[in-house]
C-alpha positions in Angstrom: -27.7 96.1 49.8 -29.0 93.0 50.7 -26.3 90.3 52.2 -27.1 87.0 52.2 -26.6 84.6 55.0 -25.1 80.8 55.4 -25.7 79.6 59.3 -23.5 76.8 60.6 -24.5 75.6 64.0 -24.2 72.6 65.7 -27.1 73.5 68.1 -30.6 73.0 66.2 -32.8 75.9 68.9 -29.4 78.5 68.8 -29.3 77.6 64.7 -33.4 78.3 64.7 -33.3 81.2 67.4 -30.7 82.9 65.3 -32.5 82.4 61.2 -35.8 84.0 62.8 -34.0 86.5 64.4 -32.3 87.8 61.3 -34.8 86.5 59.0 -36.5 89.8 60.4 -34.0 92.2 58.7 -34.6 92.9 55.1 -31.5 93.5 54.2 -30.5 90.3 55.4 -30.9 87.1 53.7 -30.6 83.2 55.5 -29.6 81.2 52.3 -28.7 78.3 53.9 -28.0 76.2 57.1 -26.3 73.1 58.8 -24.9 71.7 61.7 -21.8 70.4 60.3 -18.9 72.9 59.1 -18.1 69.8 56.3 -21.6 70.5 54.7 -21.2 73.9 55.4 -17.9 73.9 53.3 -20.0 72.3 50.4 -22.9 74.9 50.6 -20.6 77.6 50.7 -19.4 76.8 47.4 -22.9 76.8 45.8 -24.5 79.3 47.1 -21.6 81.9 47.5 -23.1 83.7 50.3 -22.0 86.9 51.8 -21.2 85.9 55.2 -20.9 82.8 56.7 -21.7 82.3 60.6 -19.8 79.4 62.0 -20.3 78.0 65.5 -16.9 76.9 67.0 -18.2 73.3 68.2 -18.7 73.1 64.1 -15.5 74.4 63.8 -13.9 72.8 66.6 -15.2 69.3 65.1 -13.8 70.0 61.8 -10.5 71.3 62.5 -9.6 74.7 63.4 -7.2 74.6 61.2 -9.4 73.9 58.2 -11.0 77.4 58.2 -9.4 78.6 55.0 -11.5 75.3 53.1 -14.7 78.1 53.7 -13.2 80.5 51.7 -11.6 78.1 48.9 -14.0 80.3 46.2 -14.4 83.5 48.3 -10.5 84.5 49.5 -12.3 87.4 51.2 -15.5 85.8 52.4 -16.4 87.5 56.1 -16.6 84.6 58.8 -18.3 85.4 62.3 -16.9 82.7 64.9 -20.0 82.0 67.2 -19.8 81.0 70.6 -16.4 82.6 71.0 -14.8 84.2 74.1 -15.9 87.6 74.5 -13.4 88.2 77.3 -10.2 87.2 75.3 -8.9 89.8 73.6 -6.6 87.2 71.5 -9.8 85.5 70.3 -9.0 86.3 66.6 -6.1 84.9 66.8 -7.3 81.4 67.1 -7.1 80.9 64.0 -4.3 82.7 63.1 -6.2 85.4 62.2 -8.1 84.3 59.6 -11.7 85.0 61.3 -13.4 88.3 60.7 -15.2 87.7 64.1 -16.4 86.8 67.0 -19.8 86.8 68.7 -20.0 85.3 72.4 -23.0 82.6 73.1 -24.1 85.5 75.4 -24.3 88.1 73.1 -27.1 90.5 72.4 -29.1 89.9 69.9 -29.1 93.0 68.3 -25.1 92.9 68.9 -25.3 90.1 66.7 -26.6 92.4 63.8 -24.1 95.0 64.3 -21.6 92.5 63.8 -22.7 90.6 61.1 -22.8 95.0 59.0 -19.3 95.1 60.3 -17.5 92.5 59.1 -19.6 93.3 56.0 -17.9 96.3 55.9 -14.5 95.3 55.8 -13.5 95.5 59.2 -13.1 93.1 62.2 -15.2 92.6 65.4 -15.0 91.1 68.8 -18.5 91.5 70.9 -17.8 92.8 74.2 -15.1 95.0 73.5 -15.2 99.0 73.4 -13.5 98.7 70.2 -13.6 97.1 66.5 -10.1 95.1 66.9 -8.3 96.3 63.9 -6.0 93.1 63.9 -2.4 95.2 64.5 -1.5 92.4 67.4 0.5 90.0 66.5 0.7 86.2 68.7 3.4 83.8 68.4 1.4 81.0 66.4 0.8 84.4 63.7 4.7 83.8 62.4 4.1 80.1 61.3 3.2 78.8 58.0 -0.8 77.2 57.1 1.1 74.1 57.4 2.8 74.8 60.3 -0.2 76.1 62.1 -2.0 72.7 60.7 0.4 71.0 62.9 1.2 73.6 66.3 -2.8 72.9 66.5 -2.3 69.1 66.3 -0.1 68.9 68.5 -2.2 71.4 70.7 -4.7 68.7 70.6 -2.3 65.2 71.7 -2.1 63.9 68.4 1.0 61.4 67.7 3.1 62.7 65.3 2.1 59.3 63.4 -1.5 60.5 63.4 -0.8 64.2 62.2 1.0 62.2 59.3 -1.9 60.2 57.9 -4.0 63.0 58.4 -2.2 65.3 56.5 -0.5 62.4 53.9 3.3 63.0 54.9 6.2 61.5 56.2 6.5 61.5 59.9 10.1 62.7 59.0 8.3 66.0 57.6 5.7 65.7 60.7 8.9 65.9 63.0 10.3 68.7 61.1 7.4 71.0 60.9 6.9 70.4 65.0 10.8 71.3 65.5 9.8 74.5 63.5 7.2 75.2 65.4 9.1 74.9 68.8 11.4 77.1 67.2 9.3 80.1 65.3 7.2 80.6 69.1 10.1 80.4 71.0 9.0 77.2 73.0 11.2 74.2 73.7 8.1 71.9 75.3 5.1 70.2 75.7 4.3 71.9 78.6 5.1 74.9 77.7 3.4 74.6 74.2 -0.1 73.4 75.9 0.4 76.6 78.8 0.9 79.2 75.7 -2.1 77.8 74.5 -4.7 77.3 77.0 -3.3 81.4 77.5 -4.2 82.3 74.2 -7.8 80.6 74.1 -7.0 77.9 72.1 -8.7 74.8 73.3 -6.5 71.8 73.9 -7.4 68.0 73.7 -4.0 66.2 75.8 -4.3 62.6 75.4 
């Protein structure tokens, strides 16, 4: 079965280095390709390919919290995070789990392939580890809502509770809420501590 291909990566010789490298498989197909997880969103939902690879400055630049917008047509789309940490076992749970994988910048090439059939296949997969992770391990940020994870990863970032509101079009009363609920579903009572379980778990912060 042949699966076709969508490449988003911000680097134009790792976006090249990677459609020649599978463009060599004939079971695989490179449909499509970008720089910009925005326009990657938008090719996604007309071409409806069978895997999307998304770099994590893409990502990063859109908001990790807008993974889901990928698979607005495809609930069940497989989604390889490039460039992520090989040597953090919690890297799927950046996102909350909502990745299907994870390929390091440093991964083999042929790795690369391997992962790409896996996640194919149903299953979940971290380069560099001795196993497919089969997503049993739960993290703190796991127990909150999509909108609550919109916000832990705001404020993971230094945004102003004023700025999370006009992004998101609500009340800073609801803004304020939704951050108390987050100190309160992880078991966190500040900043400090917030930006520490973070920087633990992988998650990149951006303090003002």
């Amino acid at each position: 079965m042949q699966v076709s291909i969508l490449i988003v990566e911000h680097f134009p010789v790792v976006r090249a280095g990677i459609r020649e490298w599978l463009s060599a498989f004939p079971d695989f197909s490179i449909v499509g390709e970008t720089p910009c997880a925005e326009e990657g969103v938008r090719m996604t939902a007309d071409l409806h390919p069978d895997l999307v690879l998304l770099d994590l400055v893409a990502l990063r630049r859109f908001g990790y919290e807008r993974l889901s917008a990928f698979r607005t047509d495809q609930p069940l789309l497989p989604i390889i995070i490039l460039n992520g940490r090989s040597d953090n076992m919690h890297a799927l749970e950046l996102m909350g789990g909502s990745a299907s994988g994870f390929f390091p910048s440093d991964g083999d090439a042929e790795q690369l392939v391997t992962a790409i059939r896996t996640v194919c296949s149903g299953e979940r997969y971290v380069a560099g580890t001795s196993t497919r992770f089969n997503g049993s391990y739960t993290t703190r940020h796991q127990r909150l809502t999509s909108r609550e994870l919109q916000v832990f990863h705001s404020m993971c970032r230094g945004e102003r509770p004023t700025e999370t509101a006009d992004r998101l079009s609500l009340s800073l009363s609801t803004v304020n809420r939704y951050r108390k609920l987050v100190f309160k579903k992880m078991e966190i009572d500040n900043m400090p501590a917030l930006i520490r379980y973070a920087v633990n778990q992988g998650i990149e912060v951006f303090p003002e």
